[in-house]
N, C-alpha and C positions, 0 to 999 in steps of 0.2 A: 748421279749427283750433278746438279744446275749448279755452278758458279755464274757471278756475274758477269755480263758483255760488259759493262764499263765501270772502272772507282775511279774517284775523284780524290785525289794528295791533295792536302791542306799541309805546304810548308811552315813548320812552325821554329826552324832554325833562329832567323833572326832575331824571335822575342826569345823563346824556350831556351834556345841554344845557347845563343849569347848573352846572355843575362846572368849566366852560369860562369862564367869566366872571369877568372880573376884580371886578366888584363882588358885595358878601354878599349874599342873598338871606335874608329871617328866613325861621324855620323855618314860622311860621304861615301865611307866604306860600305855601311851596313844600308844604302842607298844604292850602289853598284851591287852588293849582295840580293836585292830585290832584284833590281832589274834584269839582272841574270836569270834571275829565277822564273820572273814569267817570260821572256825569252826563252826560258827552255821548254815553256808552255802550261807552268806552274799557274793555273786559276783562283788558286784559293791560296792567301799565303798570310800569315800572321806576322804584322811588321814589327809591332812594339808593347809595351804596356804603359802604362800610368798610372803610376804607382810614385810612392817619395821616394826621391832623390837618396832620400838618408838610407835605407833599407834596399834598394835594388841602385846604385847609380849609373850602373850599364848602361842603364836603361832614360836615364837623366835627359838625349836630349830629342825623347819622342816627339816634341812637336816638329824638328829640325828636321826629323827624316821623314814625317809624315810629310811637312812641307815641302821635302827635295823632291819625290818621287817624281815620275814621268808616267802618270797611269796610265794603263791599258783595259781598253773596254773589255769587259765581262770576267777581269779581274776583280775579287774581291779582297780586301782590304782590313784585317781585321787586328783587334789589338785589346790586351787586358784590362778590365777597370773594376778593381775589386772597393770599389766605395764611389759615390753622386760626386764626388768633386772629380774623381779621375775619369767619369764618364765625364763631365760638362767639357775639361778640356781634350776628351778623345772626340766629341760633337763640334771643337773649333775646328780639329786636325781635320775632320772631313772624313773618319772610318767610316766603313761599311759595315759592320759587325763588332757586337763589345761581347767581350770575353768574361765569364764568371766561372770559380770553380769552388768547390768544397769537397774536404776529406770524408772519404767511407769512415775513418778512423780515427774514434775521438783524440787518443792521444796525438794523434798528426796533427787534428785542429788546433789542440789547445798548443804544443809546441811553437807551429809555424805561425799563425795568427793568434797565439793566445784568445780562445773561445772554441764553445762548444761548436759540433757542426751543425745543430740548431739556430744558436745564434749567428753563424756564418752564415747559413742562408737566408736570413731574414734582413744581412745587412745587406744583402742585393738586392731586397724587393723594390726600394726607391730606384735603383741605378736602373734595372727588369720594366719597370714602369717607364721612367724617363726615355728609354730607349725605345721601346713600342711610343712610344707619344710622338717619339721624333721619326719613325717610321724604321729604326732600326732592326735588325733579327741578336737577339741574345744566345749566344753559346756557352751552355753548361758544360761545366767537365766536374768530373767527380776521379779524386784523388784517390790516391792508393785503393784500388779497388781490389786489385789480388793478392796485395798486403803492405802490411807496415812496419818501418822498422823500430816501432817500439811494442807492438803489441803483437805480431807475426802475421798470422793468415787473416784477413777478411773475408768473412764470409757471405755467400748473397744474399743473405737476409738484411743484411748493413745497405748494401750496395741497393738495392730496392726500399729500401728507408730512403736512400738522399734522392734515386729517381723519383719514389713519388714526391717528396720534399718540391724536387725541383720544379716538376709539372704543376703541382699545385704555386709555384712559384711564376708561374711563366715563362719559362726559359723553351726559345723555341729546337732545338737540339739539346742533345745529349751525347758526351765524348764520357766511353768509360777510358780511364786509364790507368795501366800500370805503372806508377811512378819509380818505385825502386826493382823493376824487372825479372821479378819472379814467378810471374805467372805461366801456367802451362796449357796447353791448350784446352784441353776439358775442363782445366777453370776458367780460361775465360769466357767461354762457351755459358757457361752455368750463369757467369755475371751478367754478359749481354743478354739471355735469355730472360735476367729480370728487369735489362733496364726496359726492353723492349714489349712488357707488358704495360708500360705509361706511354713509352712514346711509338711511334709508325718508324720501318724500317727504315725508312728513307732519311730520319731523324734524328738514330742513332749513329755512332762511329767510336775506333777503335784507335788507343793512343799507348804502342807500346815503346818500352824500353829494352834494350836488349843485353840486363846487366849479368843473364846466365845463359846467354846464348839462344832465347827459347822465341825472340823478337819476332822472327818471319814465320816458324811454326804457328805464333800467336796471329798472325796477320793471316795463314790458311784457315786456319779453323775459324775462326771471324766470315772469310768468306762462304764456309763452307754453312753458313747462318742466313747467307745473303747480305752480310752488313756489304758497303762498298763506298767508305769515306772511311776514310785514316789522314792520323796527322803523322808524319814523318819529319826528317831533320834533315836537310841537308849537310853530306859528309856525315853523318851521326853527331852533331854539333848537341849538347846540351847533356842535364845530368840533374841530380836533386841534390841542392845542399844539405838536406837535412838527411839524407840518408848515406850514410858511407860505404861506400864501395860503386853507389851507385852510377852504371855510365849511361851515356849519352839515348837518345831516342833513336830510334831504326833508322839508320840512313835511307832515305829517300831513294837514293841511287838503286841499292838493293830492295827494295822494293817493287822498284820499279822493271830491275832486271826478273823479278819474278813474274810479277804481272804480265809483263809480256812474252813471257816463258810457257803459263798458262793460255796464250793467246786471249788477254784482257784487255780492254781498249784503255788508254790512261794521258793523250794525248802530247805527253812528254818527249822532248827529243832527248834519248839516255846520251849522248857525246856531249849535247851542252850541257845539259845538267852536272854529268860530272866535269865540263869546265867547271862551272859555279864553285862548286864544291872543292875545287882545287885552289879558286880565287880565296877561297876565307881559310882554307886550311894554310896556304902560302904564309896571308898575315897574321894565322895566329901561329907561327913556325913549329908547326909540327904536321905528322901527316895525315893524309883525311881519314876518319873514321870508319868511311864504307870498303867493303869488301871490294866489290864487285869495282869500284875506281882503282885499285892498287891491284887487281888482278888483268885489268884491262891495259892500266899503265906499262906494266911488266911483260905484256906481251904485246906490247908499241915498241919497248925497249927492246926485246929477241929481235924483233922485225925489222 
């Protein structure tokens, strides 16, 4: 079995993570939270969305921190715009990549956006369009793809509906993801399997949750497909409101201590990173979500 020599982490802490949090986060915080993070050699990192105010206000002062940043070349820069006005002002802030997603499962759509996942993806084709116009790259993600918590298991016949939905759409990646964390490795295997008959490996990626412990299993078997792009969380920051119980996305850290467990190149330096991850865990006073930080912590503290 060939695993691959390099993956590339797509931090998606800052928008995923915190956006989930009942308390505000300032802006200048979640602007040291970037910067940490590609300091720790984070290339791909998802700063914010643009979305209203009213409905996400986490998330309220994305131009502020798209504005703060201190970019760094061959950093990419990417951030949510689920409708053309929230793309126009993600195109003032200067992203690099706009972010779209739609549920496998219709109840999830009509719940969380009220509409079918039909009509969910067709309210992206303006923003899909606007963005290739402006020279941008579109990232698809497709929601609860290994299940849902109103209607249970998705199956990959679902999940290869929104892939081709999406391709047909334009979107130039594709992130399957498990949003409320139940996926096991032979399912998700079976899902990438179909997103990957629309899109080229290099295309697709893997975006787990780790709410029954099955996170980094799900991150081997993915590789074990050849995928090699995953979005992670720093500290395990983020969660689904709409789903109860559900925690946080795979800490980064842990991911990363596997990676290069496997002897997989991922350019990360593991001591900063779990700085980073100690810096937002500090402000939102509690402790970080990754394993691999509070085991390494603990054995700073013996030493």
């Amino acid at each position: 079995m060939s695993l691959p020599s390099k993956v590339t982490l797509v931090d998606v802490g800052p928008r995923d993570g915190l956006q989930n949090e009942a308390q505000m986060v300032a802006a200048e915080h979640k602007i040291e939270l970037v910067h940490r993070l590609q300091n720790a050699g984070l290339d791909a990192i998802e700063v914010t969305s643009f979305v209203s105010p009213r409905w996400v206000p986490q998330m309220s002062d994305n131009a502020a921190v798209m504005a703060g940043l201190q970019r760094r070349a061959g950093v990419r820069y990417s951030a949510l715009t689920p409708n053309r006005q929230g793309f126009e002002a993600a195109l003032a802030a200067k992203v690099d990549e706009v972010v779209v997603f739609a549920a496998a499962s219709e109840s999830f759509s009509r719940k969380n956006i009220n509409c079918s996942v039909a009509e969910s993806i067709e309210r992206f084709r303006p923003v899909t369009q606007a963005a290739h116009a402006a020279g941008l790259r579109v990232r698809g993600v497709i929601s609860c793809a290994l299940g849902c918590p109103y209607e249970g298991e998705v199956s990959p016949d679902a999940v290869e509906r929104v892939a081709h939905a999406m391709k047909d759409l334009g979107v130039d990646h594709l992130g399957v993801a498990d949003t409320i964390g139940v996926g096991t490795p032979l399912k998700v295997q079976h899902a990438l399997e179909r997103a990957l008959r629309h899109f080229p490996l290099d295309e697709v990626s893997g975006h787990f949750h780790d709410t029954y412990g099955q996170a980094l299993a799900n991150v081997y078997a993915s590789l074990q497909l050849g995928i090699h792009i995953f979005d992670t969380s720093v500290a395990g920051l983020g969660g689904c409101p709409y789903a109860q119980g559900a925690t946080g996305n795979v800490a980064t850290e842990d991911v990363v201590y596997l990676l290069h467990g496997l002897g997989i190149s991922t350019g990360i330096d593991l001591p900063a990173l779990i700085d980073a991850g100690t810096f937002i865990s500090t402000l939102l006073h509690r402790p970080t979500g990754s394993r691999v930080a509070r085991a390494m912590a603990a054995q700073q503290t013996k030493s």
